[in-house]
C-alpha positions as CSV (number, residue, x, y, z in Angstrom):
1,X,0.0,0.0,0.0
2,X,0.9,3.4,-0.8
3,X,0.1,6.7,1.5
4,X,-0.1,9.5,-1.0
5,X,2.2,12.2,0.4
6,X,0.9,16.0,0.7
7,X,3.6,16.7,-2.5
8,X,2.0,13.7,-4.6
9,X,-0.5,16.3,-6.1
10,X,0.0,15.0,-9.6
11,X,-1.4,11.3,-7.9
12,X,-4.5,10.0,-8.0
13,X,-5.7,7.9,-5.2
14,X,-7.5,4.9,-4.8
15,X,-9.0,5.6,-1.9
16,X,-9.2,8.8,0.0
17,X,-9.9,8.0,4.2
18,X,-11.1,11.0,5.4
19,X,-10.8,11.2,9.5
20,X,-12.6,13.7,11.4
21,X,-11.9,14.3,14.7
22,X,-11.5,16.5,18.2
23,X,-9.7,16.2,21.4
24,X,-9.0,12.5,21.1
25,X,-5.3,12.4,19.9
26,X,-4.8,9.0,21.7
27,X,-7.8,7.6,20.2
28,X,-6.5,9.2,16.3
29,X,-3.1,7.6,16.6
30,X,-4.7,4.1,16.7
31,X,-7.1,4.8,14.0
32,X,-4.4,6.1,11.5
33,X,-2.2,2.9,13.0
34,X,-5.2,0.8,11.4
35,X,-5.1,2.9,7.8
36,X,-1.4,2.2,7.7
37,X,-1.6,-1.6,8.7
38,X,-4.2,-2.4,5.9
39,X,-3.8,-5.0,3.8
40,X,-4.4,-2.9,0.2
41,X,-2.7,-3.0,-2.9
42,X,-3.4,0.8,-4.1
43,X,-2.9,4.4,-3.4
44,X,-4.3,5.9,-0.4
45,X,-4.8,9.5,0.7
46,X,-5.4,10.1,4.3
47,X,-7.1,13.4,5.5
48,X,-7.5,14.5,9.0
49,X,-9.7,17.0,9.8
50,X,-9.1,18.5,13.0
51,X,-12.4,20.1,14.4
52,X,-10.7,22.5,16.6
53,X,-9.5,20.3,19.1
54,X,-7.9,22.0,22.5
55,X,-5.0,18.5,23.1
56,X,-2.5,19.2,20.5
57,X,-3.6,17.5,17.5
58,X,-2.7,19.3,14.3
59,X,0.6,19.6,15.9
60,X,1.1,16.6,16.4
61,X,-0.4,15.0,13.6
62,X,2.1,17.5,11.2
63,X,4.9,16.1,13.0
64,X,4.2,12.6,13.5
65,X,2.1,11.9,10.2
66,X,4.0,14.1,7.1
67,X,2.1,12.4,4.5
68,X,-1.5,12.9,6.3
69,X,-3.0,15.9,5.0
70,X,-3.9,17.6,7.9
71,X,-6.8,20.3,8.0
72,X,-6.9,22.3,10.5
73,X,-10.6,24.2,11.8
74,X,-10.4,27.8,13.7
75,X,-13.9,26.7,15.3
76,X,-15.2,23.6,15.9
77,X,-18.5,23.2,13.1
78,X,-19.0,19.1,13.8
79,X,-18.3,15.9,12.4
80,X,-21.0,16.3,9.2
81,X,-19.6,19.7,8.3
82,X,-15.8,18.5,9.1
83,X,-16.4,15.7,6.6
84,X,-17.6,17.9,4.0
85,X,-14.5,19.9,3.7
86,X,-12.6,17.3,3.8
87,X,-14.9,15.7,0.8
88,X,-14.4,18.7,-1.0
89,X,-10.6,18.3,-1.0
90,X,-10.3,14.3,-1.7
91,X,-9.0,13.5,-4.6
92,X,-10.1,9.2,-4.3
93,X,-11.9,6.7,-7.2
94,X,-13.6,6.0,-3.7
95,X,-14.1,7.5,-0.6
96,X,-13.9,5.7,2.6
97,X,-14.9,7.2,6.2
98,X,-13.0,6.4,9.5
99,X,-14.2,8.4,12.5
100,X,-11.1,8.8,15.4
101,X,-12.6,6.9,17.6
102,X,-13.0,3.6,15.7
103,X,-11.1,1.1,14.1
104,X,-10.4,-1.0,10.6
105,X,-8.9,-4.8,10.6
106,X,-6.2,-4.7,8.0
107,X,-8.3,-6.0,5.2
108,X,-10.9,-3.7,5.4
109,X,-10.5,-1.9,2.7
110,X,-9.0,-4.9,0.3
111,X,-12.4,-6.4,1.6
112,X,-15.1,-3.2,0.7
113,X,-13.7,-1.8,-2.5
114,X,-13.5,-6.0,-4.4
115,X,-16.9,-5.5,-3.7
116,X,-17.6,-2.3,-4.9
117,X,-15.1,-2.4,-8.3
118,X,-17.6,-5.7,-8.8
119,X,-21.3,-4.0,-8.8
120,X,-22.6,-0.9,-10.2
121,X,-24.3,2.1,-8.5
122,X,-23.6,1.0,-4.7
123,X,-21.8,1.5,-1.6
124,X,-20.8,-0.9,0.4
125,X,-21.3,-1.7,4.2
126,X,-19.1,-4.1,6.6
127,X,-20.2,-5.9,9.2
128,X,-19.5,-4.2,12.6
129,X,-17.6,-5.3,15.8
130,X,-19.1,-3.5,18.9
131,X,-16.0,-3.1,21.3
132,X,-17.4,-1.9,25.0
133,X,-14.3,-0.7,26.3
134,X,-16.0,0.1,29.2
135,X,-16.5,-3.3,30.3
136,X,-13.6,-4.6,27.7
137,X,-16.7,-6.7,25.8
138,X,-16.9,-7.6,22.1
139,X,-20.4,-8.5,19.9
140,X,-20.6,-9.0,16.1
141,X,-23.4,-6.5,14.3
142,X,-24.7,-7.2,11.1
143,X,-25.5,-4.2,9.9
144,X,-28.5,-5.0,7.5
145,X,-32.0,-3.9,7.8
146,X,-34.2,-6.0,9.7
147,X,-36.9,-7.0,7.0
148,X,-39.0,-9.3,9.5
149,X,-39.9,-6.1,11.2
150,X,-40.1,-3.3,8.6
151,X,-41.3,-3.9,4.6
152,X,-37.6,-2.5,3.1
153,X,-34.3,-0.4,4.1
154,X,-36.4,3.1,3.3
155,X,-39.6,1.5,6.1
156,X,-37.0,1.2,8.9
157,X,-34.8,4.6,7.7
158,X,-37.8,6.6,8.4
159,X,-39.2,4.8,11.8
160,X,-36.5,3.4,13.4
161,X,-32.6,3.9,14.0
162,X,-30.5,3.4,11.1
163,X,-29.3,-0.1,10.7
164,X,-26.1,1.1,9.8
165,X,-24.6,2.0,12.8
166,X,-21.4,4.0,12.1
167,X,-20.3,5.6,8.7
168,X,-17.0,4.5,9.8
169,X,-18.2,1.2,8.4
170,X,-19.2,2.2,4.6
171,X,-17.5,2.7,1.2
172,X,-18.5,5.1,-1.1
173,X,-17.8,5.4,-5.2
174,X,-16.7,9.3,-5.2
175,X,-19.1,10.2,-8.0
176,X,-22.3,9.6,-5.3
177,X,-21.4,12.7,-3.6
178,X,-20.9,14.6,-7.2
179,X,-25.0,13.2,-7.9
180,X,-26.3,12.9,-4.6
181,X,-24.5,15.8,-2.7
182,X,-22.7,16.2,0.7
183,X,-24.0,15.9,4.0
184,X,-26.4,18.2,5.1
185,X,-25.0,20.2,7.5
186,X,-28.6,21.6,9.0
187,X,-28.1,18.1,10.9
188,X,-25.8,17.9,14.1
189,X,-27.2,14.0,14.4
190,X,-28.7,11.0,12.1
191,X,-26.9,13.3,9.3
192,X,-25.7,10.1,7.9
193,X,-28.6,8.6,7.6
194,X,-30.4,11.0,5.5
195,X,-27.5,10.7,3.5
196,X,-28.3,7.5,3.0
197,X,-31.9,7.8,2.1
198,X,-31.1,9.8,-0.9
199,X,-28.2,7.5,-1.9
200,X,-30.9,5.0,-2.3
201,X,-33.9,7.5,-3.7
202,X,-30.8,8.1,-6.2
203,X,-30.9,4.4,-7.1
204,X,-27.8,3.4,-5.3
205,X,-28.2,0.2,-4.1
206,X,-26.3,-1.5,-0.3
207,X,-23.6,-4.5,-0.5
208,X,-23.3,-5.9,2.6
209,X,-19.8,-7.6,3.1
210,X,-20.4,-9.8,6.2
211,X,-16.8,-9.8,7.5
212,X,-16.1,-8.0,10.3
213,X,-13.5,-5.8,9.6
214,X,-14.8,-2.7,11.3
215,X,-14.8,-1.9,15.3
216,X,-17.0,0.6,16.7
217,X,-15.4,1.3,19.7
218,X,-18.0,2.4,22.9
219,X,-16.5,4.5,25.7
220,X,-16.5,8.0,27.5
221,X,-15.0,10.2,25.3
222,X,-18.4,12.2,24.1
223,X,-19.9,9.7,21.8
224,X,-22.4,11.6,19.5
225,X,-24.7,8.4,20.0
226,X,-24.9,8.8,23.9
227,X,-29.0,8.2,24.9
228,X,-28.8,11.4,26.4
229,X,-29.3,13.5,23.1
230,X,-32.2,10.6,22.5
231,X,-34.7,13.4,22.5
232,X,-33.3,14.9,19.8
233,X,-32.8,12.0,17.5
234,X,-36.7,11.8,17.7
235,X,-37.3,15.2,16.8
236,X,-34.9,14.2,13.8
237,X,-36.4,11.1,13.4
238,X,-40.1,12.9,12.8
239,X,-38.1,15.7,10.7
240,X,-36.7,12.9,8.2
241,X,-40.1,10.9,8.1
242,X,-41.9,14.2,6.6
243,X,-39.4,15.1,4.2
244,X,-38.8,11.3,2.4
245,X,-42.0,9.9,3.2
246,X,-43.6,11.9,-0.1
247,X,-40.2,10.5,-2.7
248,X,-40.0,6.9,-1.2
249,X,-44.2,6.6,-1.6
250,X,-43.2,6.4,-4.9
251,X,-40.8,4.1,-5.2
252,X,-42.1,1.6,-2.8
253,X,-45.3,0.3,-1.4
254,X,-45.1,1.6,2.7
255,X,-48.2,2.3,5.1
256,X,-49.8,5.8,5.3
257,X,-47.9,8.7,6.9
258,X,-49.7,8.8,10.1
259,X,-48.8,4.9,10.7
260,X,-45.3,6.0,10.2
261,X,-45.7,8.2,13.3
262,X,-47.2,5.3,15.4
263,X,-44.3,3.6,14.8
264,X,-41.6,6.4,15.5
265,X,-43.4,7.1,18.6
266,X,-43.2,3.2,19.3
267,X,-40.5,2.6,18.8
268,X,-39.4,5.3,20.9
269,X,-40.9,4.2,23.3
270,X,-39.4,1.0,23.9
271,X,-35.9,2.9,24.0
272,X,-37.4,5.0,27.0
273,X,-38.7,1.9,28.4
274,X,-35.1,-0.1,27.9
275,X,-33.3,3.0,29.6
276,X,-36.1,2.7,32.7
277,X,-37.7,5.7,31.7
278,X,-41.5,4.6,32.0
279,X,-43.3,8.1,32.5
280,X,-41.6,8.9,28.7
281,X,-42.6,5.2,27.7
282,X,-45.8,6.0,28.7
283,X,-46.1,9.3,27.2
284,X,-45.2,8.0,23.6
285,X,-47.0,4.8,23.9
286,X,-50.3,6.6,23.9
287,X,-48.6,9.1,21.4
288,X,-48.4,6.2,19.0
289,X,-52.1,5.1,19.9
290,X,-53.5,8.8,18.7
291,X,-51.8,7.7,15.3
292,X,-52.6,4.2,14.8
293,X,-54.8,3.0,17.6
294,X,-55.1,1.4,21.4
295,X,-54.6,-2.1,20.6
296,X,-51.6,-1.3,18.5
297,X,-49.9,0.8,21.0
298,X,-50.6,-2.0,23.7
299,X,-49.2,-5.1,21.8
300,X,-46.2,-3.2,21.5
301,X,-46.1,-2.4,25.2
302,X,-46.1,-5.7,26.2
303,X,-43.2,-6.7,23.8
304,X,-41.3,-3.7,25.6
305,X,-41.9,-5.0,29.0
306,X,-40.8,-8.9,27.6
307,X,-38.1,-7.6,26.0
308,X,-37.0,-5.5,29.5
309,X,-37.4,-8.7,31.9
310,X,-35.2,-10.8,29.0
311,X,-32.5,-8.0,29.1
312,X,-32.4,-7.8,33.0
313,X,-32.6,-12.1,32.9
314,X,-29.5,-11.8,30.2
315,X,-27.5,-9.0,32.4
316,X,-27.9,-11.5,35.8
317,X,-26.5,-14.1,33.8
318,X,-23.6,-12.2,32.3
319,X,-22.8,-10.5,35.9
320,X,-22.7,-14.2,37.3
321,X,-20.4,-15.6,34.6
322,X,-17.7,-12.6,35.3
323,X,-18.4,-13.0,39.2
324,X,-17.1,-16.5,38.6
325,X,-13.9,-16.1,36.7
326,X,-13.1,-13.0,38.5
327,X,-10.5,-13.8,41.0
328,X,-10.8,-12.2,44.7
């Protein structure tokens, strides 16, 4: 693999990894570790975008890193705007995301852009290894929509979380952001996703390579995904439903718009109730019976309170096991 260097303007990349990040040098070093360990056989350009961080970053990124091309932000603007400059300056066939905080095994990209060079009109998605540092525990995610529960990709898009959890985990062709556009910066979260509602809308379609080749890691360092902002995410959530809902009723058959809300205020709901929060729950539950109806908004109450006694079953167990092989 080759790092295009800063000089190399002439160069044109096979990739271009574009890193945004703020105050977590410690964190960057390891993700640009994982760039430079990949197991690639092209031409990669590496841009760090340094949101205005306060620990030293740019400096010493443009010490430690010479062929990194480091931009450097007077005022911190956020991850989705951060990306965009950094967009506006790549110069790759394809355009790969890597957020500080996360990680790539080394044949990540190898893995992503074999699949990409072999379809048309598509970006590609990885499957996702969920590293709780916290509590130094590891799961597999396969990020693909969950089609026993919602009718297609664009059903659970608008209702529900996005399936694909970080965009540290996707592969784009360069030209989708020429057709399709950047980011829209209006959005401080779920940015991503309503990128990827109008990369499909724009007929791109999702490749889902089901190796796990990218690590999500989950700590303390101000994780934009922290259930604290949840409140916000549903105000999105809504805010995304009424501006696709119109383009994607054309394109596929999807209940009427005020079932849509029943279900965003369902499903909601069952992330207050998960979190303990059951005057919230309750709230949206009869929220999403206004827009659908009682027996509707009950059914899914009971799943919520299953699904909460299986979780606190599960978390018994898993204290247990680590009780066990803990040594006093």
């Amino acid at each position: 693999m080759i790092i295009l260097s800063q000089q190399d303007d002439a160069d044109s990349p096979d990739v271009s990894v574009i890193t945004p990040t703020y105050n977590r040098i410690s964190m960057l070093e390891e993700a640009i570790a994982c760039v430079f360990s990949q197991d690639f056989d092209g031409v990669v350009e590496i841009i760090v975008v340094d949101d205005n961080s306060s620990d030293r970053t740019s400096e010493i990124v443009s010490q430690k890193y010479p062929n990194i091309r480091l931009i450097s932000l007077k005022q911190n603007v956020g991850a989705y705007v951060a990306r965009n400059i950094a967009l506006k300056e790549a110069k790759g066939k394809y355009i790969a995301f890597l957020d500080s905080d996360d990680l790539w095994e080394k044949d990540y990209l190898k893995t992503q852009l074999a699949a990409l060079e072999a379809n048309e009109r598509c970006f590609c998605v990885s499957t996702l290894v969920i590293w709780n540092t916290l509590k130094n525990r590891k799961e597999i995610y396969l990020q693909k929509p969950d089609l026993k529960r919602y009718t297609s990709s664009f059903h659970q898009l608008l209702v529900a979380n996005s399936f694909i959890y970080t965009p540290s985990s996707v592969v784009f062709p360069r030209q989708v952001f020429s057709e399709v556009g950047l980011f829209d910066e209006t959005y401080k979260i779920s940015g991503d996703k309503e990128f990827y509602i109008r990369c499909l809308l724009a007929g791109y379609s999702l490749i889902f390579t089901e190796l796990p080749n990218s690590i999500v890691r989950i700590h303390n360092q101000g994780r934009a995904t922290n259930f604290k902002n949840f409140d916000t995410r549903m105000k999105i959530q809504f805010a995304i439903a009424d501006k696709f809902y119109p383009l994607v009723e054309r394109r596929v058959d999807i209940a009427p718009i005020k079932h849509m809300y029943a279900e965003i205020y369902a499903y909601c709901a069952s992330k207050y109730c998960r979190e303990k929060y059951f005057i919230k729950w309750l709230y949206l539950s009869i929220e999403s019976a206004r827009y659908a109806n009682f027996v509707y908004a009950l059914s899914n109450m009971i799943k919520d309170i299953r699904c909460l006694l299986r979780i606190g079953t599960k978390m018994r167990l898993i204290n247990s096991y680590f009780q066990k092989i803990t040594p006093i």
